[in-house]
Structure formats: structure tokens, C-alpha cells
Backbone and ligand atoms as CSV (ligand in chain L), in Angstrom:
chain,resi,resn,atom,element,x,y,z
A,1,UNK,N,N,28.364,119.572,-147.621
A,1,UNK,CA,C,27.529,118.500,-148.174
A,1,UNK,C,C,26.167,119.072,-148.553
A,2,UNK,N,N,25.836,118.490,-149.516
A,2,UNK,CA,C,24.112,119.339,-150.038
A,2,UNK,C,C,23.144,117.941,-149.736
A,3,UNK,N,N,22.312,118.704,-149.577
A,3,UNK,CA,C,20.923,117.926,-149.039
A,3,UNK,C,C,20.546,116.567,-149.612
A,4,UNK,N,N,20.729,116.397,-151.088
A,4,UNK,CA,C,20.453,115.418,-151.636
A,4,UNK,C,C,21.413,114.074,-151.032
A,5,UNK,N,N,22.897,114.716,-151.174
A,5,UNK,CA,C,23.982,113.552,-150.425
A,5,UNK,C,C,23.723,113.000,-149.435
A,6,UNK,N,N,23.258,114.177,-148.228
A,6,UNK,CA,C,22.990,113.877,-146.902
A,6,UNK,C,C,21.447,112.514,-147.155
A,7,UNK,N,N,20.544,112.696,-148.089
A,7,UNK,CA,C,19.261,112.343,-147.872
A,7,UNK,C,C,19.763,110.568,-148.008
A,8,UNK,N,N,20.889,110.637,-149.190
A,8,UNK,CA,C,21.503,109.280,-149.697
A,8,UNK,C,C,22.106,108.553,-148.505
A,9,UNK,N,N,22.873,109.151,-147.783
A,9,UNK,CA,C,23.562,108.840,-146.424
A,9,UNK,C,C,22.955,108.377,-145.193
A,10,UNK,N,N,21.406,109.231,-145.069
A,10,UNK,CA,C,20.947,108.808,-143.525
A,10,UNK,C,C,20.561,107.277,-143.544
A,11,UNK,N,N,20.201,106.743,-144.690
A,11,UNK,CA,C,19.572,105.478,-144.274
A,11,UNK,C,C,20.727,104.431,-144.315
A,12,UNK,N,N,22.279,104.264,-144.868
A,12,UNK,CA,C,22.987,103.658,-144.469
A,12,UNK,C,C,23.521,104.426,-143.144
A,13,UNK,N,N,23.469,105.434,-142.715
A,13,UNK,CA,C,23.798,105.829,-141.454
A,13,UNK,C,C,23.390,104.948,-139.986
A,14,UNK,N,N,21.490,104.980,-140.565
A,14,UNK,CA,C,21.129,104.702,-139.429
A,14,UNK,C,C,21.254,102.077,-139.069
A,15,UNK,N,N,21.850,102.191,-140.637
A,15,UNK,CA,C,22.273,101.042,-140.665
A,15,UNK,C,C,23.637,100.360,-140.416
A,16,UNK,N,N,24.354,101.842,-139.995
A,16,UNK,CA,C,25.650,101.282,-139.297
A,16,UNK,C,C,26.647,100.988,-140.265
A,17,UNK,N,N,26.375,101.710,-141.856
A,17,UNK,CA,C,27.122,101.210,-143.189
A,17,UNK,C,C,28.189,102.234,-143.459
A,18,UNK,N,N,28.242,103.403,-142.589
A,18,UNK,CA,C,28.963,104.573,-143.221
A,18,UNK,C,C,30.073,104.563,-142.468
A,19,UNK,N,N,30.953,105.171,-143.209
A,19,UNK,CA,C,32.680,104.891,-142.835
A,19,UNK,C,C,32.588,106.260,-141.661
A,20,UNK,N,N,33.488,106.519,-140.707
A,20,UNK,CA,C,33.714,107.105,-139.644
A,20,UNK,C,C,33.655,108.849,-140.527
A,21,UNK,N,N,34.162,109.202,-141.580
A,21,UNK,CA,C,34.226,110.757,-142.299
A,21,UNK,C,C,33.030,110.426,-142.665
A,22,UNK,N,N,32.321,109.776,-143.526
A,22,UNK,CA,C,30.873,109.871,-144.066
A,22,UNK,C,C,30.172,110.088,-142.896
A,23,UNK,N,N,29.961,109.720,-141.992
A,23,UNK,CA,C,28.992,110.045,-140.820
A,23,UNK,C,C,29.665,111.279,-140.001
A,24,UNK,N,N,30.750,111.773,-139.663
A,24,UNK,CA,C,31.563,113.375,-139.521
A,24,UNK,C,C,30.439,113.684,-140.647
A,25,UNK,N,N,30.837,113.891,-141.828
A,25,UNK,CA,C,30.082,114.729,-142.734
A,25,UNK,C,C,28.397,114.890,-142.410
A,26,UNK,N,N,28.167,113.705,-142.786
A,26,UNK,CA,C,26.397,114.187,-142.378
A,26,UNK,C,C,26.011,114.837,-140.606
A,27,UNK,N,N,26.812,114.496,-139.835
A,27,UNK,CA,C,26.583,114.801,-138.854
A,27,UNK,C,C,26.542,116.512,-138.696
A,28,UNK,N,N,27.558,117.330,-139.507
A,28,UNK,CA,C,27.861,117.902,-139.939
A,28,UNK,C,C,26.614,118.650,-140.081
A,29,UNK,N,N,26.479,117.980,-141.497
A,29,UNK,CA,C,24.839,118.787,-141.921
A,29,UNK,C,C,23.741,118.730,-141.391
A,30,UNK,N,N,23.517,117.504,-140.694
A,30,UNK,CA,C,22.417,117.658,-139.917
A,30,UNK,C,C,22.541,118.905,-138.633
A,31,UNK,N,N,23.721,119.091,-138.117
A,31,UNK,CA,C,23.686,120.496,-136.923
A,31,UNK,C,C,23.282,121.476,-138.068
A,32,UNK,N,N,23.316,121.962,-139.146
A,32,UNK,CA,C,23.298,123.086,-139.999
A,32,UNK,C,C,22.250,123.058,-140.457
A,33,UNK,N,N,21.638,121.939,-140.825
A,33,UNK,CA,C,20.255,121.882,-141.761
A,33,UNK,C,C,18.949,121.658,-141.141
A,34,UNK,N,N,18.266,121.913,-140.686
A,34,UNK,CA,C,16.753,121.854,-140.053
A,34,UNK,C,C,16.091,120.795,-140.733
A,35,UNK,N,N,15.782,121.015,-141.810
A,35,UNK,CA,C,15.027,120.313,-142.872
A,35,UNK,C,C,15.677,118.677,-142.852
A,36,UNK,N,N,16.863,118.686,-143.256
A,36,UNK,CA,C,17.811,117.426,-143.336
A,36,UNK,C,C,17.773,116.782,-141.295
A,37,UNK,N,N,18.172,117.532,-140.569
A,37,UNK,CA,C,17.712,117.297,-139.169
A,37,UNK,C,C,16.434,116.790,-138.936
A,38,UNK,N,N,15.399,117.209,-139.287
A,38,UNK,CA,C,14.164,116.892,-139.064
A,38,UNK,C,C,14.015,115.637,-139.866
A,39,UNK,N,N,14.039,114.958,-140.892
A,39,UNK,CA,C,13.912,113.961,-141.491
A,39,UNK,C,C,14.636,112.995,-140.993
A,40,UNK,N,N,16.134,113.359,-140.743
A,40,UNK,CA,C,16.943,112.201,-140.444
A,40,UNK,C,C,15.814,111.419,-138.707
A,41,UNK,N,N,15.966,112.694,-138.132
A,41,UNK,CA,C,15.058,112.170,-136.679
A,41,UNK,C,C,13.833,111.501,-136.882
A,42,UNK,N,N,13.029,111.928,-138.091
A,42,UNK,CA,C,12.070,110.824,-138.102
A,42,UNK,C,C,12.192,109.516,-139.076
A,43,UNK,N,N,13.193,109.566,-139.657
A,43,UNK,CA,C,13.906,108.439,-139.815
A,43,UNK,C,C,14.821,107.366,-138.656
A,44,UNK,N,N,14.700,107.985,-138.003
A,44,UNK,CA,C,15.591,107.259,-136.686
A,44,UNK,C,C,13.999,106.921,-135.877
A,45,UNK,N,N,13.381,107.866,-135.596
A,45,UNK,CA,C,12.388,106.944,-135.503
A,45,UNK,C,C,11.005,105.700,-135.823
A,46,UNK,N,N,11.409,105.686,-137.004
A,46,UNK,CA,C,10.713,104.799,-137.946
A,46,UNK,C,C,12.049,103.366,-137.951
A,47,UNK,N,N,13.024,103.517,-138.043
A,47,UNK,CA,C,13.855,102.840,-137.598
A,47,UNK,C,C,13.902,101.916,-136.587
A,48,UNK,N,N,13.810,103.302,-135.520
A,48,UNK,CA,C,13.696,102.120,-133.810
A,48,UNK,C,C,11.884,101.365,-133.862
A,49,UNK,N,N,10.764,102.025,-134.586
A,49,UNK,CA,C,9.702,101.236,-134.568
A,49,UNK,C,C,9.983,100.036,-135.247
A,50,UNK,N,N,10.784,99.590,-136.549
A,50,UNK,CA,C,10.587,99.150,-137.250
A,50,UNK,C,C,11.738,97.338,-136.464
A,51,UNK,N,N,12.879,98.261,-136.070
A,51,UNK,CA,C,13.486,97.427,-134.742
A,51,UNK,C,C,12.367,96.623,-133.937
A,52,UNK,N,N,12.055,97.392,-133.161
A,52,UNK,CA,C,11.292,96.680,-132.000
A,52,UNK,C,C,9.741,96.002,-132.574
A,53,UNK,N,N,9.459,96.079,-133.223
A,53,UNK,CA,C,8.159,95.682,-134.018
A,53,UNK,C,C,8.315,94.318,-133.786
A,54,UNK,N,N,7.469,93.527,-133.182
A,54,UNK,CA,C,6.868,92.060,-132.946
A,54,UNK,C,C,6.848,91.490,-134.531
A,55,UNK,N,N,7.730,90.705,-134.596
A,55,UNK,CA,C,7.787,89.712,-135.592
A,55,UNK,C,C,6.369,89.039,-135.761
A,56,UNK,N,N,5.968,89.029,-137.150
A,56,UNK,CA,C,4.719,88.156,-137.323
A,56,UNK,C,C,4.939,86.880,-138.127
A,57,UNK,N,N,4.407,86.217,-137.368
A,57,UNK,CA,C,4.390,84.556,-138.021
A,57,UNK,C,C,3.420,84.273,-138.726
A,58,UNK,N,N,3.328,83.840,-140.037
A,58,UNK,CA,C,2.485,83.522,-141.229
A,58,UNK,C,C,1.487,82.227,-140.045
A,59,UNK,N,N,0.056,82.310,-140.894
A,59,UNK,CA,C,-0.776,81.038,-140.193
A,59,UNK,C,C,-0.438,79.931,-140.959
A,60,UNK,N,N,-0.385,78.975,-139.580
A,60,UNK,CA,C,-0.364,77.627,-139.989
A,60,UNK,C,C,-0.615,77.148,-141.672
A,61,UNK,N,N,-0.149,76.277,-142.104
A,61,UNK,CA,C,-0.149,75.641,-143.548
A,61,UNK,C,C,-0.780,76.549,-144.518
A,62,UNK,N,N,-0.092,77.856,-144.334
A,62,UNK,CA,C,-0.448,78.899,-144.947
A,62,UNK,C,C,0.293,78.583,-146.649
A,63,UNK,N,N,1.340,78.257,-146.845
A,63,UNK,CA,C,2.358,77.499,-148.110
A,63,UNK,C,C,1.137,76.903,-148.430
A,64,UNK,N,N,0.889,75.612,-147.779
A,64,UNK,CA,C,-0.282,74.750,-148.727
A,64,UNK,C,C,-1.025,75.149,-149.134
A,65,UNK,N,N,-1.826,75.854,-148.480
A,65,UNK,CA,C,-3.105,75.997,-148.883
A,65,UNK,C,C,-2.991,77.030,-150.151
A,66,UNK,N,N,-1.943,78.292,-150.042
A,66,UNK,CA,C,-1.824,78.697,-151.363
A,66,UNK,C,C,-1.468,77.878,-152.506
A,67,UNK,N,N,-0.716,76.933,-152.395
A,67,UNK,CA,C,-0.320,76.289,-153.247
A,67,UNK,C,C,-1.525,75.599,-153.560
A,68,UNK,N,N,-2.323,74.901,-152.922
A,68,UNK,CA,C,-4.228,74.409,-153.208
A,68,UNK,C,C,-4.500,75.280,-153.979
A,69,UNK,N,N,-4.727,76.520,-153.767
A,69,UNK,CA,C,-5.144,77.473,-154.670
A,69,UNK,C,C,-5.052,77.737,-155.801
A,70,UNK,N,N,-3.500,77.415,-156.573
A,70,UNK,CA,C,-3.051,77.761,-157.305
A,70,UNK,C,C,-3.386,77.071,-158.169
A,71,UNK,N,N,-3.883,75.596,-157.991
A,71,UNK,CA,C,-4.427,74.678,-159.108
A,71,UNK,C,C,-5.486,74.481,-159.417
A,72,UNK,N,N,-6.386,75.594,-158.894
A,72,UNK,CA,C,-7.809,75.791,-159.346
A,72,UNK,C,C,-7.992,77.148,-160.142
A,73,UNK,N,N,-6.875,77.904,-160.176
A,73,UNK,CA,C,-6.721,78.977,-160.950
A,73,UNK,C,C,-6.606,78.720,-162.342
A,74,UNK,N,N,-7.421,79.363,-162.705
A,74,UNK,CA,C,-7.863,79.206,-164.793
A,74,UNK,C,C,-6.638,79.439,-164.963
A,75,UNK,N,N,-6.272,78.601,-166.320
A,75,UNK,CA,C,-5.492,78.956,-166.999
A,75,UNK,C,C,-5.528,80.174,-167.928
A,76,UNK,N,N,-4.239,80.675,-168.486
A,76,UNK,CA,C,-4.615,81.875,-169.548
A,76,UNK,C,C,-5.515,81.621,-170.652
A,77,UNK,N,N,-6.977,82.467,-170.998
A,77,UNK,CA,C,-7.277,82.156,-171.716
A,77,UNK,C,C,-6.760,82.574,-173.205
A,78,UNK,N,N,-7.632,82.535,-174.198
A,78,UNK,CA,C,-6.718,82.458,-175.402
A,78,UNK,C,C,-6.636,84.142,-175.989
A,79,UNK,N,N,-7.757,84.617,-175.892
A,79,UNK,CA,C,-7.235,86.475,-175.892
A,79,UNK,C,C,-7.256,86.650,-174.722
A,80,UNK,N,N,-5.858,86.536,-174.424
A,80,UNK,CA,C,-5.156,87.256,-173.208
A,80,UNK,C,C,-4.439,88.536,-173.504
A,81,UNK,N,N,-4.343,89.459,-172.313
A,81,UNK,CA,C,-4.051,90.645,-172.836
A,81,UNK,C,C,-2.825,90.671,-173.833
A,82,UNK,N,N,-1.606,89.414,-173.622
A,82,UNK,CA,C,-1.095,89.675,-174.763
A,82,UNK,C,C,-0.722,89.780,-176.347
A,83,UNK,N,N,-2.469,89.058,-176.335
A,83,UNK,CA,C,-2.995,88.516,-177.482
A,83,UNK,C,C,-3.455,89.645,-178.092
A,84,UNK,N,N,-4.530,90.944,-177.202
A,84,UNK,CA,C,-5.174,91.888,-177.561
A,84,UNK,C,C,-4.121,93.358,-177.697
A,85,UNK,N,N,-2.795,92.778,-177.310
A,85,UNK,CA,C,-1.907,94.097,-177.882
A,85,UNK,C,C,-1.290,93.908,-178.723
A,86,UNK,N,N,-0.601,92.810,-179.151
A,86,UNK,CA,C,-0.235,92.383,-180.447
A,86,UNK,C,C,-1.671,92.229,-181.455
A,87,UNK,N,N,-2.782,92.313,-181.417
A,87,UNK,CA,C,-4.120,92.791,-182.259
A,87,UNK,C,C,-4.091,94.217,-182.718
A,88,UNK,N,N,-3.823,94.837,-181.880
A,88,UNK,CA,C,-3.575,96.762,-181.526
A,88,UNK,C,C,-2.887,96.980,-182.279
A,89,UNK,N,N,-1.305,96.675,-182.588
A,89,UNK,CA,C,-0.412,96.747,-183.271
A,89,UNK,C,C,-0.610,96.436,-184.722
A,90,UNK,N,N,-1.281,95.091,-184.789
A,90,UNK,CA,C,-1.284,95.361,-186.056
A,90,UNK,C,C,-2.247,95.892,-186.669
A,91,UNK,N,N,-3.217,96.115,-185.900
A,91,UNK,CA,C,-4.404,97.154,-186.372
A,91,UNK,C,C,-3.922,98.329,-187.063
A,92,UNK,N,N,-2.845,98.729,-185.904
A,92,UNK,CA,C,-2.389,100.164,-186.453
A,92,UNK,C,C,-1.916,99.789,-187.556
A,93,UNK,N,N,-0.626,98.814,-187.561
A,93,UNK,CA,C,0.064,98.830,-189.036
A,93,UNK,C,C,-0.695,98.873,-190.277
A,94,UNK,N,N,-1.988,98.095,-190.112
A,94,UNK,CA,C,-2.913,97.683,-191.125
A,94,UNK,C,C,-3.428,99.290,-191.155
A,95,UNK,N,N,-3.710,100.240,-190.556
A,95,UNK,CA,C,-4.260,101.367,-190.810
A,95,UNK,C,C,-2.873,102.286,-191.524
A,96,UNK,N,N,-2.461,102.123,-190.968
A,96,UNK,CA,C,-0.864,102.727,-191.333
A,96,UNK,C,C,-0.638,102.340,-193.023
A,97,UNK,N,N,-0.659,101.290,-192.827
A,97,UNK,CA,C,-0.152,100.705,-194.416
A,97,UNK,C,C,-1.561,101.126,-195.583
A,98,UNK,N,N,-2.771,101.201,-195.242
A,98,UNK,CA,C,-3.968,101.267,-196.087
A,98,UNK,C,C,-3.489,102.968,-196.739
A,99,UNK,N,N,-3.396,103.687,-195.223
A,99,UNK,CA,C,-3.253,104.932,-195.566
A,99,UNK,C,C,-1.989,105.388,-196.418
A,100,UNK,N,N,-0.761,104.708,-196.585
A,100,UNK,CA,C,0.657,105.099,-197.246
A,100,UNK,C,C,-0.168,104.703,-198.647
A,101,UNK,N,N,-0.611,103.130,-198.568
A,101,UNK,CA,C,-0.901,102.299,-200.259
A,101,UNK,C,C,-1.676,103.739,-200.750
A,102,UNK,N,N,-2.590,104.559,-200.058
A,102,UNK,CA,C,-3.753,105.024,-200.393
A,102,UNK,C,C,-3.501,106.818,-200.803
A,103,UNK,N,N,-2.288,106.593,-200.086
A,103,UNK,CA,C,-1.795,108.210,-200.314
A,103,UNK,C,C,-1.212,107.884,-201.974
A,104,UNK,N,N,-0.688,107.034,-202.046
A,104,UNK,CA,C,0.532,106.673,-203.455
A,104,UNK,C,C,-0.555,106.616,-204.399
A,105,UNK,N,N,-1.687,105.527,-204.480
A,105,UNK,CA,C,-2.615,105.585,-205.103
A,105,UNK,C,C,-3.524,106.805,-205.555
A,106,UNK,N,N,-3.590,107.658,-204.701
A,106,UNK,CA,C,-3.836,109.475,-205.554
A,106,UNK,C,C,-2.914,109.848,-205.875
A,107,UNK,N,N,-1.886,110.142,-205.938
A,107,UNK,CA,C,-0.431,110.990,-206.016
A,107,UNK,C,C,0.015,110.322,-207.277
A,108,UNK,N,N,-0.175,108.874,-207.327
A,108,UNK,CA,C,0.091,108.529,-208.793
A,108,UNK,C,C,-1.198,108.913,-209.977
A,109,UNK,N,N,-2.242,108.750,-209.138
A,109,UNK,CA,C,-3.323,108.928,-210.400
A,109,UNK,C,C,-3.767,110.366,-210.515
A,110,UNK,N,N,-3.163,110.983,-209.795
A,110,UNK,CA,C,-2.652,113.002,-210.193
A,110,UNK,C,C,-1.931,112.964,-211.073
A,111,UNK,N,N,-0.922,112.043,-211.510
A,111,UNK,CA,C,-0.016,112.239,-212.075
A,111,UNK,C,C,1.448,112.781,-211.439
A,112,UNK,N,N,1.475,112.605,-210.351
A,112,UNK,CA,C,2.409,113.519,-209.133
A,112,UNK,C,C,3.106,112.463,-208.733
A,113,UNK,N,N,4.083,112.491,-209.730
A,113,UNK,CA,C,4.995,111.678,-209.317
A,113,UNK,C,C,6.288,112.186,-207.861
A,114,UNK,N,N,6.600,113.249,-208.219
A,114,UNK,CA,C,7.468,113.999,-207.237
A,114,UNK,C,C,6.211,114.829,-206.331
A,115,UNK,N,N,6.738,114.366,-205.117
A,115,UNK,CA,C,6.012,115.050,-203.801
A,115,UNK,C,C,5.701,116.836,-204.160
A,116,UNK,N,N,7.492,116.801,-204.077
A,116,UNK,CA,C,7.262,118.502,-204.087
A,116,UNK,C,C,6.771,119.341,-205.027
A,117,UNK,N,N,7.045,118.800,-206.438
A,117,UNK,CA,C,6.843,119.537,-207.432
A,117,UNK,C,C,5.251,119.632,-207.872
A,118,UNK,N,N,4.401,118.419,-207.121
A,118,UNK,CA,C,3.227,118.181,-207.369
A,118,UNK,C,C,2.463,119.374,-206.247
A,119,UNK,N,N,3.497,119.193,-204.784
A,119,UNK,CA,C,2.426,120.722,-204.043
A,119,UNK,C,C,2.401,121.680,-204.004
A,120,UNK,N,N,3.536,122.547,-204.840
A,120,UNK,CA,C,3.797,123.698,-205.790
A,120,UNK,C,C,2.948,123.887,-206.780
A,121,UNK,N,N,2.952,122.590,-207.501
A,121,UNK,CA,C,1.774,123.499,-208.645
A,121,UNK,C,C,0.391,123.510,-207.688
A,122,UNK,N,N,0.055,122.494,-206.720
A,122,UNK,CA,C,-1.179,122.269,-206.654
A,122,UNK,C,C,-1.685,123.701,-205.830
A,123,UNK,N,N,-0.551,123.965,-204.755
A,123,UNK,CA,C,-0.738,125.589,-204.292
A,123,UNK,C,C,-1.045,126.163,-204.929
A,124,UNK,N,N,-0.257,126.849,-206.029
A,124,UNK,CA,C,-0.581,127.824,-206.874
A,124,UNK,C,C,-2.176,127.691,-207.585
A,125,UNK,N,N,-2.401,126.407,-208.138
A,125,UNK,CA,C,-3.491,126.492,-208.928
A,125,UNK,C,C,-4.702,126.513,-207.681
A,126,UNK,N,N,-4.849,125.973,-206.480
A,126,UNK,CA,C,-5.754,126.310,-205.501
A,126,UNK,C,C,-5.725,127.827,-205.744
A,127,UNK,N,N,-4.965,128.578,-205.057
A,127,UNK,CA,C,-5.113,129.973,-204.080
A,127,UNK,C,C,-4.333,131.024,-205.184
A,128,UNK,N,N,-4.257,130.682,-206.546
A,128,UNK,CA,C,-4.293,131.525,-207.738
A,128,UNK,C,C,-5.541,132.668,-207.615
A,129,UNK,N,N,-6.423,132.370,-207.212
A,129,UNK,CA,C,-7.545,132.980,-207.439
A,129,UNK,C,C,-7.905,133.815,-206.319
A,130,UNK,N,N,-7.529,133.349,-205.306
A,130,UNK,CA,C,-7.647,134.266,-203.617
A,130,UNK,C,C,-7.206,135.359,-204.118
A,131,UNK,N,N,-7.843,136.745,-203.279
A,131,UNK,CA,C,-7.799,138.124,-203.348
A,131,UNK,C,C,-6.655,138.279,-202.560
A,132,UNK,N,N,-5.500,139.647,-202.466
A,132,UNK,CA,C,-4.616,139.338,-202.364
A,132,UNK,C,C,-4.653,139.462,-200.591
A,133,UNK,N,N,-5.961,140.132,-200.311
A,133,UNK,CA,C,-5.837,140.770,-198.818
A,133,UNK,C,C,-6.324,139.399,-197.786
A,134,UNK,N,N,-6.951,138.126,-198.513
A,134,UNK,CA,C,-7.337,136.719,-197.592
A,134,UNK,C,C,-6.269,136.316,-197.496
A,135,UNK,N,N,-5.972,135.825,-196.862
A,135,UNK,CA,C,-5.121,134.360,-195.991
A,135,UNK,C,C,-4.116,133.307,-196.936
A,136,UNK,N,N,-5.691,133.247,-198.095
A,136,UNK,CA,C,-4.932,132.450,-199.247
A,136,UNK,C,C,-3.982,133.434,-199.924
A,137,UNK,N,N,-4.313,134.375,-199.889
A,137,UNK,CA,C,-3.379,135.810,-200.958
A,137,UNK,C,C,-2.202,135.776,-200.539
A,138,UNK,N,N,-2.044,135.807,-198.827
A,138,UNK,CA,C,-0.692,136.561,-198.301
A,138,UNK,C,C,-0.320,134.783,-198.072
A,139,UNK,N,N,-0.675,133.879,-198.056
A,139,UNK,CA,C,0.094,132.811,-198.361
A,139,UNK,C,C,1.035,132.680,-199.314
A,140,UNK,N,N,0.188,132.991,-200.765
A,140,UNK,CA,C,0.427,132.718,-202.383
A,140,UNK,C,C,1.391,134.210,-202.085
A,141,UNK,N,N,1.230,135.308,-201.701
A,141,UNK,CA,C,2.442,135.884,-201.889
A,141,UNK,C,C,4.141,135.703,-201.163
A,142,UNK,N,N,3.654,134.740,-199.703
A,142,UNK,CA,C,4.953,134.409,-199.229
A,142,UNK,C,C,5.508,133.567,-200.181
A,143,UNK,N,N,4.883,132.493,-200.908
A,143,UNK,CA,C,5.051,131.604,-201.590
A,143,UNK,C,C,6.013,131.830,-203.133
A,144,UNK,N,N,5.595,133.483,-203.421
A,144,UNK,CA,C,6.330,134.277,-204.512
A,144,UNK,C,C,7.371,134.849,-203.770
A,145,UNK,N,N,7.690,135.194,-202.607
A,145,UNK,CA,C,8.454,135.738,-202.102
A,145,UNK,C,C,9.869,134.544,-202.137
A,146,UNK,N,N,9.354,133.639,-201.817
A,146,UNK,CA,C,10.796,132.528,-201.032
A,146,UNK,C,C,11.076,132.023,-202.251
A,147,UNK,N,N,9.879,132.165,-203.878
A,147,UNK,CA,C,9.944,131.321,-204.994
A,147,UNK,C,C,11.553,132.249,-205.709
A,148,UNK,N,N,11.332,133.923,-205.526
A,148,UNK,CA,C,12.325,134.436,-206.184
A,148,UNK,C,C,13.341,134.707,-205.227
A,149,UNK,N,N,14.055,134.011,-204.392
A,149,UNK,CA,C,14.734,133.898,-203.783
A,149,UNK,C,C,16.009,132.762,-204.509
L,1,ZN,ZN,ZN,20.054,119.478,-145.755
């Protein structure tokens, strides 16, 4: 049995839920395992505290008086948080959508109708002019490289 099984097992163990081989088995691992031994025991003793522990009784007209409570509690007001995340959302969309309308709106008045064919030329005519040993050069030459491919 590996450690994780055993870890699944001790607490119906120590609840009296495990069939006569399931508890053979962990018993098993607990003689072999230190680690799994040591936990199960302080699980058995958190157990017997939790057994013998003095029952506590709620105070007197403790129900009512929460329930008193409850009808002096504000109602939701009107931006409630689920008011201010559905705001969020469409904030974004509204930023989202300005920026798509706003991308189309240059790309058409470039004349760039096709995405790709518009950032091909626009590469070339940028970094046409870069020396070949800058950044822009050995760009514009990968760019000739994959073009005659
Ligand atoms: Zn173990």
C-alpha cells in the first residue's frame, strides 16, 4: 500500500468504516511506515480529544435574537459587487471592441486590406534602409531568407 492510500484509509479507520482486509492492509503499513505511523497516532489522538470533548450548548434564545438581527440588516444596495463586475466586463468589451473598430479603421485607410500582405510590404519598406549589420538588417535578411524558400 503507498502512503497516499493509507492517508485516505486512517480516517475511516479510526471511524470504524473499513472492511476487516482494508484495515489488515493499513495496519500493515503503518508497522512499515514511520511517517504514515506517526500521523495515524496523532490522528487517533485528535480523535479520542474530539470524542471526549464536552458538548457545548448554544446561549439561550440565541435563534431569536439572530433572527432580530437579520431584519435590521441593509438590504443590497444598488452597486453591489455584482453590479461592479458586470461594469468590469463590459468595460473591457467596450475597450476590446474600440480597439478591433480602431485597428480596421487604419488597416482600411492604409489601404491594407489583407493582414499579411499589408505586413510584408510594410516590413520591407520600414527596415529597407537598415545597414545590414543592425537588428533591422539581419531581420530584413531572415525575412529574404524564408521569402526564397
Ligand atoms: Zn506511509
Amino acid at each position: 500500500m503507498k502512503c497516499t492510500k493509507a492517508h485516505k484509509l486512517m480516517s475511516a479507520s479510526l471511524d470504524g468504516e473499513l472492511s476487516a482486509s482494508e484495515q489488515e492492509l493499513l495496519a500493515a503499513h503503518l508497522k512499515q511506515c514511520v511517517a504514515c505511523g506517526k500521523e495515524y497516532h496523532a490522528f487517533q489522538e485528535m480523535h479520542r480529544l474530539l470524542h471526549h470533548a464536552q458538548p457545548f450548548s448554544a446561549p439561550p434564545y440565541l435563534a431569536s435574537r439572530v433572527m432580530a438581527r437579520l431584519d435590521t440588516v441593509e438590504t443590497r444596495p444598488f452597486f453591489s459587487p455584482l453590479w461592479a463586475n458586470f461594469a468590469e466586463a463590459l468595460m473591457i468589451f467596450m475597450v476590446i471592441g474600440i480597439g478591433v473598430a480602431s485597428g480596421n479603421l487604419i488597416s482600411n485607410s492604409m489601404g491594407l486590406h489583407n493582414f499579411d500582405d499589408g505586413l510584408a510590404s510594410m516590413s520591407l519598406e520600414i527596415f529597407d534602409a537598415t545597414p545590414p549589420e543592425s537588428l533591422g538588417g539581419a531581420y530584413l535578411a531572415m525575412l529574404e531568407v524564408s521569402n526564397e524558400k
